[in-house]
N, C-alpha and C positions, 0 to 999 in steps of 0.2 A: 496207217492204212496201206493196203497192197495195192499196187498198181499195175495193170498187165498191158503188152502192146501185143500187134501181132505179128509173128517173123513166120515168112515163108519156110519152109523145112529144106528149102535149098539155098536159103542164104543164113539159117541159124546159127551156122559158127564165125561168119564174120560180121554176125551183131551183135555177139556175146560182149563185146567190151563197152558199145554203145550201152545195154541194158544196165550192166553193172556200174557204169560211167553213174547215170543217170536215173537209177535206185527204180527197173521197170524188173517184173518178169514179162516172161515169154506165156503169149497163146500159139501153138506152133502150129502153122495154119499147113495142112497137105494139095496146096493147089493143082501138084501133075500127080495122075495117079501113076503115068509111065514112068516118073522117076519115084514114087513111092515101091512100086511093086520090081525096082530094079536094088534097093537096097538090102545088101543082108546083114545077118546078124551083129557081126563085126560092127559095121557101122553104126548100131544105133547103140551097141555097148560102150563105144567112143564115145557119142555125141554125149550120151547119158554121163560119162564121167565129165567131161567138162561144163555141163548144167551141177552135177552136182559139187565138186570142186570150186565155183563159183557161188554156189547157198542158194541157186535158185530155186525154186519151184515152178512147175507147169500144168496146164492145160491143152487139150488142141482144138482145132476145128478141122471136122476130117474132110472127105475129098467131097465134092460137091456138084462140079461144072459138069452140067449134063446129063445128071445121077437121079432116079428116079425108082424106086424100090416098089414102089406100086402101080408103075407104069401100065398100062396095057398091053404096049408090046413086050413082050419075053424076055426077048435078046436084051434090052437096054435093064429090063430087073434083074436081070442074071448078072449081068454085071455092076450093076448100084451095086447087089448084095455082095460079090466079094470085092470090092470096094471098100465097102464099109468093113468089112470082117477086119481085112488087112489096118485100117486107120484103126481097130479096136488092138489091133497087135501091137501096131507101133506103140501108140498113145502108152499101153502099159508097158514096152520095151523102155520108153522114155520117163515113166515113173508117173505119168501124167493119170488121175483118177476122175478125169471129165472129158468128153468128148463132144463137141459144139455139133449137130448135124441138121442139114436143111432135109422139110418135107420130102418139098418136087408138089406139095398142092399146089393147082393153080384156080385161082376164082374164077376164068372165064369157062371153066368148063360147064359142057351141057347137065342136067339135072342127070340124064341116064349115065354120063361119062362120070358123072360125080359118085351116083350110088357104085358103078365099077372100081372107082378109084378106092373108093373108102374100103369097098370090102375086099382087094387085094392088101389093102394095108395089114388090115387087122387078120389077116392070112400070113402073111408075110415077114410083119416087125417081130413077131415071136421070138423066132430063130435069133434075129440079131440081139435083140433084148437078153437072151438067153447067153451067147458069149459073152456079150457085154459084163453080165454079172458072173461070169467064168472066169474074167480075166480083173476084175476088180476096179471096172470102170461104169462111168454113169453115164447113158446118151441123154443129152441135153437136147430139145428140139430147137432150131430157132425158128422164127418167125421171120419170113422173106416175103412172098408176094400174098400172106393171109390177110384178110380185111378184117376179121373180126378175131377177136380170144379163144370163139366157141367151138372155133375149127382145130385148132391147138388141145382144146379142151376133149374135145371126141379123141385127137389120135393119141393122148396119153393112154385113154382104157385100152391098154392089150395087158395082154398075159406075157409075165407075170405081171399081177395091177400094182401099181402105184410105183416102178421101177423106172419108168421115163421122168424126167426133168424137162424143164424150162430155160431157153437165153434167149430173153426180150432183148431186140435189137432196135434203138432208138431211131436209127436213121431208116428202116427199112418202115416203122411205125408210122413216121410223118409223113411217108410218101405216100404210102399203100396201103394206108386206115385212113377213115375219116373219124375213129373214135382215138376219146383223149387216154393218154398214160392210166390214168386214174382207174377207167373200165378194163384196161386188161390186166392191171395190179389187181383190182378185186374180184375177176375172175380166175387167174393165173399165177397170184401173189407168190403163195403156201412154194407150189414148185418151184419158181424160179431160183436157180443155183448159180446163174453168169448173168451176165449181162454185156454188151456190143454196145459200145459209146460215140456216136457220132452224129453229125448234125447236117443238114441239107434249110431246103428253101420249101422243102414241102411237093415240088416239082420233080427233081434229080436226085436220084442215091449217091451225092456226093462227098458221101465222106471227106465233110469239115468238120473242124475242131468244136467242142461242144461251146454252144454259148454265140456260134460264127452263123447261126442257123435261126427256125423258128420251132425247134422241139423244144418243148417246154422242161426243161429240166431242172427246174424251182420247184416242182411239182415233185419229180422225181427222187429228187433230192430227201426231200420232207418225210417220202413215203420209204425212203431207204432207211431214214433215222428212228425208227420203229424197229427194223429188221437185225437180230442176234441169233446166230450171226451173219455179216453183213454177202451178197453174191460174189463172185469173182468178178471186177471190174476190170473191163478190157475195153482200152481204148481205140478202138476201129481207125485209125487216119496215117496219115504216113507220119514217121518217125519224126521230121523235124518242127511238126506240131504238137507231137505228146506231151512234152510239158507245159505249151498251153493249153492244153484243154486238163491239164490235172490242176494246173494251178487254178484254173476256173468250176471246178468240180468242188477244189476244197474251200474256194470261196464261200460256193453255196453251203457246205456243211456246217461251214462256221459259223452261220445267220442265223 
């Protein structure tokens, strides 16, 4: 079984030995979009020969902080959008055929602001959906501050239909649902292509090691042992816990 961490894409080449050391791939996370949108060609032709040189395989999670494609205001959806376009570039510059992206839903919005939101979306994800499958990659939605599966479940219907994916993010689950794993598997299941592995106390998004938390992932486990074939499994926490929470992961498999 594959195991993925996530490396910043400005510290990727000096965690290539860590990974290899320690039999992980890379989800190549785009946290600056200023330093994304300052790299050229060259560079990502580099990067890509020593991912592949090393046998690895990837994913990414593209740029996020602040990014908002349905926004209301303009300026900030004009630039979510070429945000994301650019993370669809790279992602395929780097061989990578999944790209992790956050809504920007937020549940405390008003009823009117909600019906505005929805319907820029379904205005909007079009286009991106449409490079997306130009360039030979698949946006993956995560699940950040949704409360329930249903809302995930509406922003998949764009055109083209059934082109968006799923990455149920564990730690983002126990804070910011009060519903169990089990409800959003059997609403969300069928999509789900990645998965974000990390554990908290139910209070704080603080990405600990699975098992260091109260996500149930006994649960998840069970429901993964059904699934051929299995999401990309990515473990959300800093580096010098990845192998504890994989060796706790494949505990559970084992049972």
């Amino acid at each position: 079984m594959e195991y993925y961490v996530n490396v910043p894409l400005d510290r990727l080449e000096e965690r290539l030995d860590f990974l290899v050391r320690e039999g992980f791939h890379p989800e190549i996370r785009m946290t600056s979009v200023d330093y994304l949108m300052s790299l050229a060609e060259a560079d990502f032709e580099r990067l890509r020969g020593l991912i592949e040189k090393r046998s690895l395989s990837v994913f990414t999670h593209g740029p996020f902080f602040g990014l908002d494609i349905a926004s209301l205001d303009k300026s900030t959806s004009e630039y979510s959008a070429r945000s994301l376009m650019r993370g669809l570039e790279v992602t395929a510059a780097l061989g990578g055929r999944i790209m992790v992206m956050h809504t920007g839903f937020l549940p405390f919005f008003s009823r009117g602001g909600r019906r505005h939101w929805f319907r820029n979306w379904s205005q909007r994800m079009p286009v991106i959906v449409e490079s997306a499958l130009e360039l030979g990659v698949a946006l993956a939605l995560e699940n950040s501050w949704e409360d329930r599966p249903e809302v995930l479940e509406f922003l998949l219907d764009v055109r083209p239909a059934g082109e968006l994916k799923v990455c149920l993010d564990t730690g983002h689950l126990n804070v910011f649902s009060r519903l169990p794993i089990s409800r959003w598997w059997k609403v969300l299941g069928e999509k789900v292509v990645a998965l974000h592995l990390h554990d908290n106390d139910g209070l704080s998004d603080d990405h600990l090691p699975p098992g260091k938390g109260t996500f149930d992932f006994r649960t998840l486990i069970n429901l993964l042992k059904t699934c051929d074939p299995l999401p990309l499994i990515d473990l959300e926490v800093d580096h010098e816990h990845a192998v504890e929470g994989r060796r706790y992961l494949e505990s559970l498999f084992g049972q």
